[in-house]
C-alpha positions as CSV (number, residue, x, y, z in Angstrom):
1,X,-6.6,8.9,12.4
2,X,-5.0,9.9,9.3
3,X,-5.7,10.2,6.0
4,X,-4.2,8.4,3.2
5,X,-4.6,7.5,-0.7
6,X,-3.3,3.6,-1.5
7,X,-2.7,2.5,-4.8
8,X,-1.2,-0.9,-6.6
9,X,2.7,-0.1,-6.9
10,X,2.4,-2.4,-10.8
11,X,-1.1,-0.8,-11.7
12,X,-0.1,3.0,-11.9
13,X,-3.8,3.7,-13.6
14,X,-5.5,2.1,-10.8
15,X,-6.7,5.0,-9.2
16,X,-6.7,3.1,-5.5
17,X,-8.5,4.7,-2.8
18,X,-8.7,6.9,0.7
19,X,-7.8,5.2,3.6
20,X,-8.1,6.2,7.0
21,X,-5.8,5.3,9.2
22,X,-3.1,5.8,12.2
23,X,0.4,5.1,10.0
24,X,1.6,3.7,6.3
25,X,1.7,0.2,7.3
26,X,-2.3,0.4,8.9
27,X,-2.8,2.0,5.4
28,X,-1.1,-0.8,3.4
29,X,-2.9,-3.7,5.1
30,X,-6.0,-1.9,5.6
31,X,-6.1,-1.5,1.3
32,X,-4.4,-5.2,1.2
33,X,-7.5,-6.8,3.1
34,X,-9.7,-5.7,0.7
35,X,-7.0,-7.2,-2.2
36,X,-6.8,-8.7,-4.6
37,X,-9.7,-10.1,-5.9
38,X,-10.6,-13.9,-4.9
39,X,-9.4,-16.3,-6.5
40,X,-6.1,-14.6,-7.2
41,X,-2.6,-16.2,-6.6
42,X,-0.9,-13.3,-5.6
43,X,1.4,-13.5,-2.0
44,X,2.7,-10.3,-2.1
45,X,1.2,-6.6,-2.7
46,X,3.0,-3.5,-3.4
47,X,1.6,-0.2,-2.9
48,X,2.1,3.4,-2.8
49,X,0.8,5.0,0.3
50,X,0.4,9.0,0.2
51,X,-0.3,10.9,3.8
52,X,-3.3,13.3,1.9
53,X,-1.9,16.2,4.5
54,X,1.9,16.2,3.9
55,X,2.2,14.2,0.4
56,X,4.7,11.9,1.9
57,X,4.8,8.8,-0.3
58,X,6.1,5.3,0.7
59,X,6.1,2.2,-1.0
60,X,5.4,-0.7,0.7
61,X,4.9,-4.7,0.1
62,X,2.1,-6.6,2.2
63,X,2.7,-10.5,3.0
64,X,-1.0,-11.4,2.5
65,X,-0.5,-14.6,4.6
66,X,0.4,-12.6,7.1
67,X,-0.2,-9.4,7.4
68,X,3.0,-8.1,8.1
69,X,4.2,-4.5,6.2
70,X,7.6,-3.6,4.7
71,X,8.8,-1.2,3.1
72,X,9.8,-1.8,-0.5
73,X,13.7,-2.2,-0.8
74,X,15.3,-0.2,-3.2
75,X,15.0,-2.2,-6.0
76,X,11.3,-1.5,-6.2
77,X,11.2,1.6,-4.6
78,X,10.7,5.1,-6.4
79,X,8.1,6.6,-3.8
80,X,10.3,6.3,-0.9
81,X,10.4,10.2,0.9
């Protein structure tokens, strides 16, 4: 396992939280199962993932119908390393 800090790409003050997992993406939709909050009508989630031992940064988005990872595109992408 790795360590990782995961935070909202569009809430830069949100101060996100440690995730420990075995890449980016597990990091993404390990943080995305746990967001948002009910009730909300949000489909897609961007977040920043940092590796705690390297600093690598990626942004990614996380379809929360399915699951699935990506990376951001590079429109939406300033973390990208």
């Amino acid at each position: 396992m790795r360590s990782f800090h995961v935070r909202p790409l569009d809430l830069p003050h949100h101060h996100g939280r440690e995730v420990a997992e075995v890449s980016f993406e597990a990091a993404a939709i390990a943080f995305a199962e746990a967001w948002p909050p009910a009730g909300s009508d949000v489909d897609v989630l961007a977040v920043i993932v940092r590796e705690d031992d390297t600093g690598r940064e990626l942004c990614l988005r996380v379809d929360l119908a399915t699951g699935a990872a990506a990376p951001c595109g590079p429109a939406g992408d300033p973390a990208t390393a």
